[in-house]
mmCIF file of the N, C-alpha and C atoms, coordinates in Angstrom:
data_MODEL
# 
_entry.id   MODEL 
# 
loop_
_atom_site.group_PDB 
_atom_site.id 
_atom_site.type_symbol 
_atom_site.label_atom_id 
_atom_site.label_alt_id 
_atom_site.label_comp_id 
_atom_site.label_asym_id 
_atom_site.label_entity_id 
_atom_site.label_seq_id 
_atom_site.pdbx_PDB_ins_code 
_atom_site.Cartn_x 
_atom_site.Cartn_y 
_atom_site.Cartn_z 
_atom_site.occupancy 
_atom_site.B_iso_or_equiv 
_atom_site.pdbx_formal_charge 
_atom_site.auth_seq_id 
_atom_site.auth_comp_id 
_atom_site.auth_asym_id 
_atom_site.auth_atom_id 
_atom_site.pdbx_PDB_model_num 
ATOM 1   N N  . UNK A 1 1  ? -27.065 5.604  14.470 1.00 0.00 ? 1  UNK A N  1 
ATOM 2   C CA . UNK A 1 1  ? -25.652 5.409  14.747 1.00 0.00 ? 1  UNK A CA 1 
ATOM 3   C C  . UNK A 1 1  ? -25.269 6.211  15.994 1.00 0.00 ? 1  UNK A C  1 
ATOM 4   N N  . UNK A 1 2  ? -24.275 5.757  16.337 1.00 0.00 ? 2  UNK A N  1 
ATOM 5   C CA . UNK A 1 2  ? -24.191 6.301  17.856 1.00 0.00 ? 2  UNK A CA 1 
ATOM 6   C C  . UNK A 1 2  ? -23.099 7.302  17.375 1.00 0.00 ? 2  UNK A C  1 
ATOM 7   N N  . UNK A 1 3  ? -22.370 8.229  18.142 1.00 0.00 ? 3  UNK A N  1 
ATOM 8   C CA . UNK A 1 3  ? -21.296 9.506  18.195 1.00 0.00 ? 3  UNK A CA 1 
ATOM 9   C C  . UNK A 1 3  ? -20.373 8.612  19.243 1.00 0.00 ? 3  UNK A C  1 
ATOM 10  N N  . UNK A 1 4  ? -19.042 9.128  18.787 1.00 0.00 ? 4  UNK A N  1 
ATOM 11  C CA . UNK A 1 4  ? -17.914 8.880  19.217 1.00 0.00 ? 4  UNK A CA 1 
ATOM 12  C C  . UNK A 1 4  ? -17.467 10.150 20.039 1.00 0.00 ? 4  UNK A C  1 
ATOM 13  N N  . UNK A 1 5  ? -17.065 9.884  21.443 1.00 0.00 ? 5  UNK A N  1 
ATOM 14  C CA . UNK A 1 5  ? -16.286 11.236 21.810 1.00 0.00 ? 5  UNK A CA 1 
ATOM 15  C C  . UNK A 1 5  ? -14.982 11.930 21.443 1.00 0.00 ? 5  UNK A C  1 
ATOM 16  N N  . UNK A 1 6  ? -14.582 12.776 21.564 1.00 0.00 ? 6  UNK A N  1 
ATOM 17  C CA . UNK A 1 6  ? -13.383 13.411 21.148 1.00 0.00 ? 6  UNK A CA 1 
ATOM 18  C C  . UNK A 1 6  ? -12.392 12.767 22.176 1.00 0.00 ? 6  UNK A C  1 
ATOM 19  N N  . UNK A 1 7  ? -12.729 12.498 23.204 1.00 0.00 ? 7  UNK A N  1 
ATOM 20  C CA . UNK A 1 7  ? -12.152 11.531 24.178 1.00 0.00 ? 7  UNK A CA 1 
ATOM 21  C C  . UNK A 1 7  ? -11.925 10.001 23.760 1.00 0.00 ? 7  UNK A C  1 
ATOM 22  N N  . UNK A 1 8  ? -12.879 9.404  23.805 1.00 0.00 ? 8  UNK A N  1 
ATOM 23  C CA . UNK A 1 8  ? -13.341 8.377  23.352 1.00 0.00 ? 8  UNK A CA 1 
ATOM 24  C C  . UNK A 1 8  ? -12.011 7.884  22.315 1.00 0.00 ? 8  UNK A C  1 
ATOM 25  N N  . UNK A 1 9  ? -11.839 9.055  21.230 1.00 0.00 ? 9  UNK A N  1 
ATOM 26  C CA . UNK A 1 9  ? -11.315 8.728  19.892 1.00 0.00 ? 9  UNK A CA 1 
ATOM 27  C C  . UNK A 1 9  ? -9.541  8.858  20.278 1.00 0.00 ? 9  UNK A C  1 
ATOM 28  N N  . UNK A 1 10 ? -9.428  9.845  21.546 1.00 0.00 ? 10 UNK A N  1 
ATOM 29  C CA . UNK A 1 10 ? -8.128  9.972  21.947 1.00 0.00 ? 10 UNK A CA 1 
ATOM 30  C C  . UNK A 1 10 ? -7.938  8.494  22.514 1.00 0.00 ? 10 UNK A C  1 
ATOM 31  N N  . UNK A 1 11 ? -8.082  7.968  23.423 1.00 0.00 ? 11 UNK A N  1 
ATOM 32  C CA . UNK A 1 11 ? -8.266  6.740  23.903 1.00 0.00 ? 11 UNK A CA 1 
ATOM 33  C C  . UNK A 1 11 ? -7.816  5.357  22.980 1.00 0.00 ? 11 UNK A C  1 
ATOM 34  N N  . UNK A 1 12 ? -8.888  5.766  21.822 1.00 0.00 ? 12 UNK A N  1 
ATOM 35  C CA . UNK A 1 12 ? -8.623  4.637  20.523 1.00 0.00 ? 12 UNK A CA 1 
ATOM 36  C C  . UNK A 1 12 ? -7.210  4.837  20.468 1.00 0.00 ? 12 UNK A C  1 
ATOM 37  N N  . UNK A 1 13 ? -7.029  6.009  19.600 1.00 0.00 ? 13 UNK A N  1 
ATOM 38  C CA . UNK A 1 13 ? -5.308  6.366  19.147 1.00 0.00 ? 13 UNK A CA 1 
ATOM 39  C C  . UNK A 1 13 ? -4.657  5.660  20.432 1.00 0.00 ? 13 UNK A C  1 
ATOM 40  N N  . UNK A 1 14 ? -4.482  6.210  21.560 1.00 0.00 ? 14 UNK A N  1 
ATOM 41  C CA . UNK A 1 14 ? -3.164  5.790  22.508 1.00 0.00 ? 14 UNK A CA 1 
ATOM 42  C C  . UNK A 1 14 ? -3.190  4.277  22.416 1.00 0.00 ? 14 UNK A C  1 
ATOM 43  N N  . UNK A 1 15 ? -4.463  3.680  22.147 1.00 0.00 ? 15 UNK A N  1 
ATOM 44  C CA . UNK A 1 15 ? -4.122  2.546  23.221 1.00 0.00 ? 15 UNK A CA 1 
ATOM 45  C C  . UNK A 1 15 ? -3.859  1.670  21.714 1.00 0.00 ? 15 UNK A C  1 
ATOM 46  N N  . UNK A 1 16 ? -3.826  2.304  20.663 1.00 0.00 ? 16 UNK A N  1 
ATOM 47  C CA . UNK A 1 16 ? -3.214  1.381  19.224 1.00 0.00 ? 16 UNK A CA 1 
ATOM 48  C C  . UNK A 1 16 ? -1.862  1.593  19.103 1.00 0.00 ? 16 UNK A C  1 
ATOM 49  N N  . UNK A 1 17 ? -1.257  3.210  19.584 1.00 0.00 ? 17 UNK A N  1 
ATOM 50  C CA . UNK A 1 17 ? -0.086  3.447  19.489 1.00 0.00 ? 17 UNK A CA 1 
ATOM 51  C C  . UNK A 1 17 ? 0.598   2.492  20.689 1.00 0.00 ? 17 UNK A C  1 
ATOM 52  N N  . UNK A 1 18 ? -0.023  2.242  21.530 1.00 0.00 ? 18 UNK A N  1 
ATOM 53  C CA . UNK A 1 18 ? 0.506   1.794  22.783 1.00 0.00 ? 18 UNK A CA 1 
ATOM 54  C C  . UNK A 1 18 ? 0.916   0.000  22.152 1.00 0.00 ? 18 UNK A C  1 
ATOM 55  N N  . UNK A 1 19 ? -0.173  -0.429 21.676 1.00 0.00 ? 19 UNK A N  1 
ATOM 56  C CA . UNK A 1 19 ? -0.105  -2.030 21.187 1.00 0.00 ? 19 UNK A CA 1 
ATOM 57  C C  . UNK A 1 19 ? 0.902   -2.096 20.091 1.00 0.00 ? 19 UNK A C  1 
ATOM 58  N N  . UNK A 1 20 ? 1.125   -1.167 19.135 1.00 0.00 ? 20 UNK A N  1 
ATOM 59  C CA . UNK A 1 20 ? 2.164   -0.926 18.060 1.00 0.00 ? 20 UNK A CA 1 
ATOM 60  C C  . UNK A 1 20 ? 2.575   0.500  17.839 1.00 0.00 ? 20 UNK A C  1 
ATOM 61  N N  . UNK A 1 21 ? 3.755   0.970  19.116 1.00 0.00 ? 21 UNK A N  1 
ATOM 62  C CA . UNK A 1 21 ? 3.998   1.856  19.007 1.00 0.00 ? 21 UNK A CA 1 
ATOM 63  C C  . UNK A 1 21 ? 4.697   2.509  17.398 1.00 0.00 ? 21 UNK A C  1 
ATOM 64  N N  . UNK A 1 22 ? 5.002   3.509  17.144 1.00 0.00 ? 22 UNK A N  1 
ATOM 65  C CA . UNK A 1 22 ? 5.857   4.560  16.105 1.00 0.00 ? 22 UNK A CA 1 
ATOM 66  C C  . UNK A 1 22 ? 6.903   3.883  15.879 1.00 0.00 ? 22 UNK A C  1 
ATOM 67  N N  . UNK A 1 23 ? 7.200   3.558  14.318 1.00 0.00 ? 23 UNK A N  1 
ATOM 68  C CA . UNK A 1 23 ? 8.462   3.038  14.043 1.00 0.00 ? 23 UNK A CA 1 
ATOM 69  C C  . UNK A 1 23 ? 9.596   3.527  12.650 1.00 0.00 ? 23 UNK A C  1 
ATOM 70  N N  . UNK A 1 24 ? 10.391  3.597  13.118 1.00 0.00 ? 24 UNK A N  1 
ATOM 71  C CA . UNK A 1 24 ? 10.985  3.948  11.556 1.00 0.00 ? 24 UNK A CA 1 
ATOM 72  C C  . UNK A 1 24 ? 11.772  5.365  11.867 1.00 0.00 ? 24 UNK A C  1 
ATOM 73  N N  . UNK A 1 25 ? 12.568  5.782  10.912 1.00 0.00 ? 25 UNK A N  1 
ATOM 74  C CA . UNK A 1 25 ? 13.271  7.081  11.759 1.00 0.00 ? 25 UNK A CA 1 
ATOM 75  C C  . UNK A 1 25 ? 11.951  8.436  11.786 1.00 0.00 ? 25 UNK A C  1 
ATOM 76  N N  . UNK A 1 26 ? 11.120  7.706  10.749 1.00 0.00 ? 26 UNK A N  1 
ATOM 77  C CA . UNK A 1 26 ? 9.776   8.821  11.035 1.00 0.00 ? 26 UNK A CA 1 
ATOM 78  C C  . UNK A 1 26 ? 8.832   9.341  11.603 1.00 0.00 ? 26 UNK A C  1 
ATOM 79  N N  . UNK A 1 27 ? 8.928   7.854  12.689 1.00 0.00 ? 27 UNK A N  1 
ATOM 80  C CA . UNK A 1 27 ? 8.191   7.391  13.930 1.00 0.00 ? 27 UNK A CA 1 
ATOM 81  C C  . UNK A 1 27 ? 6.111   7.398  13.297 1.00 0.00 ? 27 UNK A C  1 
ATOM 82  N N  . UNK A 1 28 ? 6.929   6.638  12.489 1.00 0.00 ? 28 UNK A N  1 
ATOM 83  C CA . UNK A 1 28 ? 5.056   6.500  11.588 1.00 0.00 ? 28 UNK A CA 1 
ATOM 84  C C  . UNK A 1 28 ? 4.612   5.335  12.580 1.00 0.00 ? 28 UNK A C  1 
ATOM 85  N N  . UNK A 1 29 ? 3.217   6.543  12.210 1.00 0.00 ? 29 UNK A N  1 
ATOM 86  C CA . UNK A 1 29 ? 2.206   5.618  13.429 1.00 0.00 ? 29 UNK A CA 1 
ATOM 87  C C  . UNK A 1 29 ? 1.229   4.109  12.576 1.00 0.00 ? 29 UNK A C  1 
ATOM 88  N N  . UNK A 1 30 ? 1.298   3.551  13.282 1.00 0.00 ? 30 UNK A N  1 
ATOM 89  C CA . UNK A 1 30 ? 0.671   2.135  12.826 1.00 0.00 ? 30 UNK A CA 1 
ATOM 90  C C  . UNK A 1 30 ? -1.012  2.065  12.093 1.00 0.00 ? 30 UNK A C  1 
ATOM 91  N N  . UNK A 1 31 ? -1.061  1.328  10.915 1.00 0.00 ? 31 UNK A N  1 
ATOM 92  C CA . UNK A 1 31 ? -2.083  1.945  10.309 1.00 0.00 ? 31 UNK A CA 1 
ATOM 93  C C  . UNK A 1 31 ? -3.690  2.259  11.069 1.00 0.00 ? 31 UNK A C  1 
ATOM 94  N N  . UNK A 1 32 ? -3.797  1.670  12.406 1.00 0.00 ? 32 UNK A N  1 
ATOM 95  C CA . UNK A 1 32 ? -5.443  1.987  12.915 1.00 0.00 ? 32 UNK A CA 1 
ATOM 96  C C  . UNK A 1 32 ? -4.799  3.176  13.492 1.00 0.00 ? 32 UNK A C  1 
ATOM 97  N N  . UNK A 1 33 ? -3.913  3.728  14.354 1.00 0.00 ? 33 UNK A N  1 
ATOM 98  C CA . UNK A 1 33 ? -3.569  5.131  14.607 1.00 0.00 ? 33 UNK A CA 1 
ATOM 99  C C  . UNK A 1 33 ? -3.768  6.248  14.018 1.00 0.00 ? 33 UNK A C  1 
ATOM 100 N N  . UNK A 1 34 ? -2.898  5.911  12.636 1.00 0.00 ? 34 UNK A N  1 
ATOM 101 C CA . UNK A 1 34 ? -3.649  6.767  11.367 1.00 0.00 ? 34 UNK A CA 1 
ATOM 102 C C  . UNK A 1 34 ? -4.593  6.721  11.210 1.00 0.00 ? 34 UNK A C  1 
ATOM 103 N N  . UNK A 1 35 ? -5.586  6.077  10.704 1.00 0.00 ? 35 UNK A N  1 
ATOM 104 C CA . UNK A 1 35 ? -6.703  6.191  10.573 1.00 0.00 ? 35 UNK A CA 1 
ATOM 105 C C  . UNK A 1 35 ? -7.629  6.507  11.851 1.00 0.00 ? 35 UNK A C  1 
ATOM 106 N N  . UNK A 1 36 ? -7.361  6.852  12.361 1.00 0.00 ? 36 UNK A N  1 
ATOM 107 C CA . UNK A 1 36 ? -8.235  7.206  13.293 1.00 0.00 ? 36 UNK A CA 1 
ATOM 108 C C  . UNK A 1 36 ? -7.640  8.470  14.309 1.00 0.00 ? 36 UNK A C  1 
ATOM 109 N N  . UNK A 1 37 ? -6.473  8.852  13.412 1.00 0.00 ? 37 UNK A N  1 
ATOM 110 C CA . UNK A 1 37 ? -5.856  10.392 13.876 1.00 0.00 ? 37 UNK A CA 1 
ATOM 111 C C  . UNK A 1 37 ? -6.457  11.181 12.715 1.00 0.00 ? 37 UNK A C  1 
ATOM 112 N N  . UNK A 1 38 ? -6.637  11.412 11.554 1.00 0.00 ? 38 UNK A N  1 
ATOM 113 C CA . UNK A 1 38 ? -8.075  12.046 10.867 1.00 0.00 ? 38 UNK A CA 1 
ATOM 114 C C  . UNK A 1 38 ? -8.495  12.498 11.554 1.00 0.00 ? 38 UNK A C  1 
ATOM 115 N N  . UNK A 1 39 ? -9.870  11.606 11.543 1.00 0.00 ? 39 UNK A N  1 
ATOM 116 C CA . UNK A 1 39 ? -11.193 12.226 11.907 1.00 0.00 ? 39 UNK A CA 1 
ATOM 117 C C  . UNK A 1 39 ? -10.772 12.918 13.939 1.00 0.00 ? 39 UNK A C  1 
ATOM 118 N N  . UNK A 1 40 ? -10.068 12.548 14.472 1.00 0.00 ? 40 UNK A N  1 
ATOM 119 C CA . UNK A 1 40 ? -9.744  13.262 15.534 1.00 0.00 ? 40 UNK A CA 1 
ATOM 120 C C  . UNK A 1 40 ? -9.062  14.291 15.177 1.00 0.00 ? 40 UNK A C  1 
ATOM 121 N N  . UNK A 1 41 ? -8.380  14.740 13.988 1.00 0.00 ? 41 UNK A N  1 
ATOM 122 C CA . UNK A 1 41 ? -8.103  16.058 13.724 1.00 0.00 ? 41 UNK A CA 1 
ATOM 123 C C  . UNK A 1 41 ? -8.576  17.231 13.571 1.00 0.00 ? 41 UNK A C  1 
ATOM 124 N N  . UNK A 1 42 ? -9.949  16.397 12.675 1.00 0.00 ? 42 UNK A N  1 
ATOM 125 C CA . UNK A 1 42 ? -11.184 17.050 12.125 1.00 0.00 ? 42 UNK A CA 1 
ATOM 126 C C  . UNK A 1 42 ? -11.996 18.102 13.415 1.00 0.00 ? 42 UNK A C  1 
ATOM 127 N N  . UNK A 1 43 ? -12.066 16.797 14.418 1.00 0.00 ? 43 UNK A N  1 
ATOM 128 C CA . UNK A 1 43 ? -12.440 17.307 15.407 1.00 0.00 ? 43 UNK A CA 1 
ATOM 129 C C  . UNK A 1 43 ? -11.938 18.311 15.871 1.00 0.00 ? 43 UNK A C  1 
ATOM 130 N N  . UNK A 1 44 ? -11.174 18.634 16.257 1.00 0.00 ? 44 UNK A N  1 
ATOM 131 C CA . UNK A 1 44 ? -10.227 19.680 16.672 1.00 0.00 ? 44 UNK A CA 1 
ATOM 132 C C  . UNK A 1 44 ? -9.841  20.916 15.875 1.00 0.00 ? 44 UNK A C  1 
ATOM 133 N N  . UNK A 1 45 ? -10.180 20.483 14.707 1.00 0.00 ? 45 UNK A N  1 
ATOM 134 C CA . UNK A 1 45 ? -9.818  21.771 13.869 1.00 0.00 ? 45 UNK A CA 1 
ATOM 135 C C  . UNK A 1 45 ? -11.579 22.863 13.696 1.00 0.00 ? 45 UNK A C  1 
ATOM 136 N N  . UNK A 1 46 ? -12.146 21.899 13.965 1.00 0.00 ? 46 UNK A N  1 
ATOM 137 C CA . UNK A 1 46 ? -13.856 22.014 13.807 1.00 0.00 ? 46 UNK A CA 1 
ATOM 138 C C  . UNK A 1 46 ? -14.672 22.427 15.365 1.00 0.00 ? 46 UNK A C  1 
ATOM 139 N N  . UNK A 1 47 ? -13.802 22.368 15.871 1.00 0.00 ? 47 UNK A N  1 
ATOM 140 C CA . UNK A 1 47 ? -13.947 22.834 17.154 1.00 0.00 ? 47 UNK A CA 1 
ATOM 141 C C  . UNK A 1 47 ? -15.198 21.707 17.769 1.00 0.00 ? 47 UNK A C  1 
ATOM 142 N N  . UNK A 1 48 ? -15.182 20.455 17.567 1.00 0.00 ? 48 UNK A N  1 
ATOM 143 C CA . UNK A 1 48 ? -16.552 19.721 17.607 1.00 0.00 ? 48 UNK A CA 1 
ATOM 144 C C  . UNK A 1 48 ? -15.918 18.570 18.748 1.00 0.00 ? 48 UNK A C  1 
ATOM 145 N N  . UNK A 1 49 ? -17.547 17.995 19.429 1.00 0.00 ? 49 UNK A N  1 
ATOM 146 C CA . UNK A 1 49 ? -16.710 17.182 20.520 1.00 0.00 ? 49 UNK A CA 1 
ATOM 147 C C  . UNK A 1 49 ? -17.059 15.723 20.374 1.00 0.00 ? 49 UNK A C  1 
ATOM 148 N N  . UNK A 1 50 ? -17.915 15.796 19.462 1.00 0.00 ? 50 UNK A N  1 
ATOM 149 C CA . UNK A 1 50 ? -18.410 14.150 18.855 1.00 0.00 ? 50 UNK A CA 1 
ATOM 150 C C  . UNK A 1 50 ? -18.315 13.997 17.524 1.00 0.00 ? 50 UNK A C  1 
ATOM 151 N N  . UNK A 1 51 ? -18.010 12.582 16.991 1.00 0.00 ? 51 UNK A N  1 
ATOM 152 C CA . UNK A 1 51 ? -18.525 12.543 15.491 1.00 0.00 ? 51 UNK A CA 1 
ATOM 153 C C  . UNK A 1 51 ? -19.160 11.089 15.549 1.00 0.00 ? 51 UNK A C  1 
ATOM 154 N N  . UNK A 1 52 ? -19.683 11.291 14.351 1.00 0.00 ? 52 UNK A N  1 
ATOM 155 C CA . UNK A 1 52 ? -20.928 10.111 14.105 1.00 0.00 ? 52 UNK A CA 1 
ATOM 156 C C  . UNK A 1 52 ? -20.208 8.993  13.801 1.00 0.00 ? 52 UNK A C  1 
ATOM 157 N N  . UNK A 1 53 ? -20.512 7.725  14.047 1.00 0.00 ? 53 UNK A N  1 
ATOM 158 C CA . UNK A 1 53 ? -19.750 6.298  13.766 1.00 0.00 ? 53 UNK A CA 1 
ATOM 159 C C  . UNK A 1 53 ? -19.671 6.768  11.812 1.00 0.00 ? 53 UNK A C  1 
ATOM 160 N N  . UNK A 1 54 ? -21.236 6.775  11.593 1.00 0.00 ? 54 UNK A N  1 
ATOM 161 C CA . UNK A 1 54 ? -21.142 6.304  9.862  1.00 0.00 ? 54 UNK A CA 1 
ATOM 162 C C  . UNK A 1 54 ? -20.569 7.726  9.386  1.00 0.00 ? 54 UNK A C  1 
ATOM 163 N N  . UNK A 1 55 ? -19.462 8.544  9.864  1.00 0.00 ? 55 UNK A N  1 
ATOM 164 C CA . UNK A 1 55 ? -18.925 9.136  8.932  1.00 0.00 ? 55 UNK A CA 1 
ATOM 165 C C  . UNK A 1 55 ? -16.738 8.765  9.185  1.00 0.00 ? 55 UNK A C  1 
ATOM 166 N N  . UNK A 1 56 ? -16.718 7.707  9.923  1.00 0.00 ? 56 UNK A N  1 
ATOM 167 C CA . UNK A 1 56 ? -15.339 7.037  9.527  1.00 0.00 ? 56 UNK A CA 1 
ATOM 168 C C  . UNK A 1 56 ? -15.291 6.291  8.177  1.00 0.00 ? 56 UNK A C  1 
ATOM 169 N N  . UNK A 1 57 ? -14.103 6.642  7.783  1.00 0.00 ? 57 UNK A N  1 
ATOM 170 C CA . UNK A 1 57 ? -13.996 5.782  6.561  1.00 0.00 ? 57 UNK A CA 1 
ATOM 171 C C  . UNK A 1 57 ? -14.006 4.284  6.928  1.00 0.00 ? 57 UNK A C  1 
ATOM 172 N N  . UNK A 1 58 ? -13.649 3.236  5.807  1.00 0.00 ? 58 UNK A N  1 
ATOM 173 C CA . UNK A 1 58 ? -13.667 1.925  6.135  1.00 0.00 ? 58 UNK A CA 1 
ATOM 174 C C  . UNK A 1 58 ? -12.176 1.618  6.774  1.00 0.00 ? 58 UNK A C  1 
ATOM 175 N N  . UNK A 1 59 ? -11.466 1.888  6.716  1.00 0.00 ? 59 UNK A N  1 
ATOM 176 C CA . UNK A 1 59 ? -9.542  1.848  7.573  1.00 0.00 ? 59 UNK A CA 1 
ATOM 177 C C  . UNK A 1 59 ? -10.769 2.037  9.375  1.00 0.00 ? 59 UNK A C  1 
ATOM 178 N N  . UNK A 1 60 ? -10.565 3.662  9.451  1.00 0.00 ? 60 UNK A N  1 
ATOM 179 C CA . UNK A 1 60 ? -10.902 4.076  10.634 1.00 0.00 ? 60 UNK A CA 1 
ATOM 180 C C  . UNK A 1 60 ? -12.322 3.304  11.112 1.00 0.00 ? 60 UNK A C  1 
ATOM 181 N N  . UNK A 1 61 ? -12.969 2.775  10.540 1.00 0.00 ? 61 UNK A N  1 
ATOM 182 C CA . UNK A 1 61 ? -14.093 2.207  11.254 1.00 0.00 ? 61 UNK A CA 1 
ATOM 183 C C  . UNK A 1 61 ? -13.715 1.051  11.984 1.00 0.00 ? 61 UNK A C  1 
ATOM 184 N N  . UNK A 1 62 ? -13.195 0.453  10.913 1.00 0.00 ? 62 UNK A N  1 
ATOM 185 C CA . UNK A 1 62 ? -12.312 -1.163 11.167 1.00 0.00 ? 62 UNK A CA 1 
ATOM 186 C C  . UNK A 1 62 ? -11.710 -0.762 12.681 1.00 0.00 ? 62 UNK A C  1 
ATOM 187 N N  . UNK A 1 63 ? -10.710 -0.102 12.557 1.00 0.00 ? 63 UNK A N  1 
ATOM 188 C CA . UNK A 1 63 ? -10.093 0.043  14.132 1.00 0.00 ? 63 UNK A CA 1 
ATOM 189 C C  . UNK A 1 63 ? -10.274 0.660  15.094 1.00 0.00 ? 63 UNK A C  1 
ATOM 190 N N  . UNK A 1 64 ? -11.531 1.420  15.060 1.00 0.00 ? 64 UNK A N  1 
ATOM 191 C CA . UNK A 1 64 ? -12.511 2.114  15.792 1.00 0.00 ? 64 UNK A CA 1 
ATOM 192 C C  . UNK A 1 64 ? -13.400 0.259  16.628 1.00 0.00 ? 64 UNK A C  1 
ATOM 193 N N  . UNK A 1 65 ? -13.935 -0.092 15.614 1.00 0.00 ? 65 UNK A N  1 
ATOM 194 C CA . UNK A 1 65 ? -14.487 -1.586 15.805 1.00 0.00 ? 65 UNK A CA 1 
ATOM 195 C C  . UNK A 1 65 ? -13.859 -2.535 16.649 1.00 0.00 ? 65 UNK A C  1 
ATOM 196 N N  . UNK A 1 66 ? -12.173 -2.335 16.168 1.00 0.00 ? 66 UNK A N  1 
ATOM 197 C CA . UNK A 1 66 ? -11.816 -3.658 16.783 1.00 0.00 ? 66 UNK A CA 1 
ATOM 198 C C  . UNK A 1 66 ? -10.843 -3.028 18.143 1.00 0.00 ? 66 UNK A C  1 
ATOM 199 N N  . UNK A 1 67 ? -11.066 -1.879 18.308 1.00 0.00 ? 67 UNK A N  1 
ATOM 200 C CA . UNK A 1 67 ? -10.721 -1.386 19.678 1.00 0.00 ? 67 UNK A CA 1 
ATOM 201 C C  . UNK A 1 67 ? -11.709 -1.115 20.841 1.00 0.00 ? 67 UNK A C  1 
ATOM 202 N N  . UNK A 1 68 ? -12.943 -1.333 20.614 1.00 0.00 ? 68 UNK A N  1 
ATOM 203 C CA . UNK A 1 68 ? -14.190 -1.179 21.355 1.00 0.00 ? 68 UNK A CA 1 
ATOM 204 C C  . UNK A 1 68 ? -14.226 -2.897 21.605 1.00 0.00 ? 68 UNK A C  1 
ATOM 205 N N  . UNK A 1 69 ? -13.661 -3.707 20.782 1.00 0.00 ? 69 UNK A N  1 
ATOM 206 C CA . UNK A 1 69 ? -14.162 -5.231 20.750 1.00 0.00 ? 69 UNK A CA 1 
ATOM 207 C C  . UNK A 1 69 ? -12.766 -5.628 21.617 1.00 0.00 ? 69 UNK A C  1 
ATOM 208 N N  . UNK A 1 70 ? -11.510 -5.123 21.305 1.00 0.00 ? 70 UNK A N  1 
ATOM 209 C CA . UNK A 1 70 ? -10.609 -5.673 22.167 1.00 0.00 ? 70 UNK A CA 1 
ATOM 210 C C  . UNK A 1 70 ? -10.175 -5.034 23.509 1.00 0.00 ? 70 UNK A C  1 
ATOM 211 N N  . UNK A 1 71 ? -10.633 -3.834 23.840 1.00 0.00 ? 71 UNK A N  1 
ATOM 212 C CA . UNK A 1 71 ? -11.319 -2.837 25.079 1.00 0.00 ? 71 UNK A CA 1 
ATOM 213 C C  . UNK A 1 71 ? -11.901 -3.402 26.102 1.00 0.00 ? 71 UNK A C  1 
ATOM 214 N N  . UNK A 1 72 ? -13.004 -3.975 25.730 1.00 0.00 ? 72 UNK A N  1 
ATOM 215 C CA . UNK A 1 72 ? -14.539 -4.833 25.960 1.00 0.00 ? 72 UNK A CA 1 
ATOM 216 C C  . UNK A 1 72 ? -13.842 -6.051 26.547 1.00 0.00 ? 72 UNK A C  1 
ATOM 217 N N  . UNK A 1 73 ? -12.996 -6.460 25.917 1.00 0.00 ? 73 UNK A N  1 
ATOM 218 C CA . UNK A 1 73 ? -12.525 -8.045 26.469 1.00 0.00 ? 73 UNK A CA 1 
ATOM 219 C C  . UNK A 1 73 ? -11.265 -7.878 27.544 1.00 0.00 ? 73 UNK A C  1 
ATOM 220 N N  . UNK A 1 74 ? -10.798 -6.703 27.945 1.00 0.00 ? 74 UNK A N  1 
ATOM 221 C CA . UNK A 1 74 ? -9.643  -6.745 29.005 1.00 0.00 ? 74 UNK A CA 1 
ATOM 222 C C  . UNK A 1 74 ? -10.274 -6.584 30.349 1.00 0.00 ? 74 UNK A C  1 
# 
């Protein structure tokens, strides 16, 4: 399995928040944002600069997946 950068994973987040920004007076972020603001937390709290694909859950993999696939096509 390949590693994701800590970059890489910032990238994911913006560009999901960007396609469905924050809504609501709570400004909740859209569910691949969430899921994939986790394991970029992790990172950061862990002081680490990669993480492994097979340790996203199934939410965060999904939109890890379909942001490398809709990335790929612009």
């Amino acid at each position: 399995m390949s590693d994701i950068s800590i970059h890489e994973l910032e990238a994911a987040i913006n560009f999901w928040r960007a396609r469905s920004p924050s809504s609501g007076d709570e400004l909740v972020l859209c569910k691949e944002a969430s899921a994939l603001s986790k394991p970029y937390a992790l990172l950061i709290v862990q002081r680490r600069q990669t993480l492994s694909l097979d340790r996203l859950d199934a939410v965060a993999r999904q939109a890890w997946e379909s942001y490398v696939r809709l990335n790929n096509s612009l």
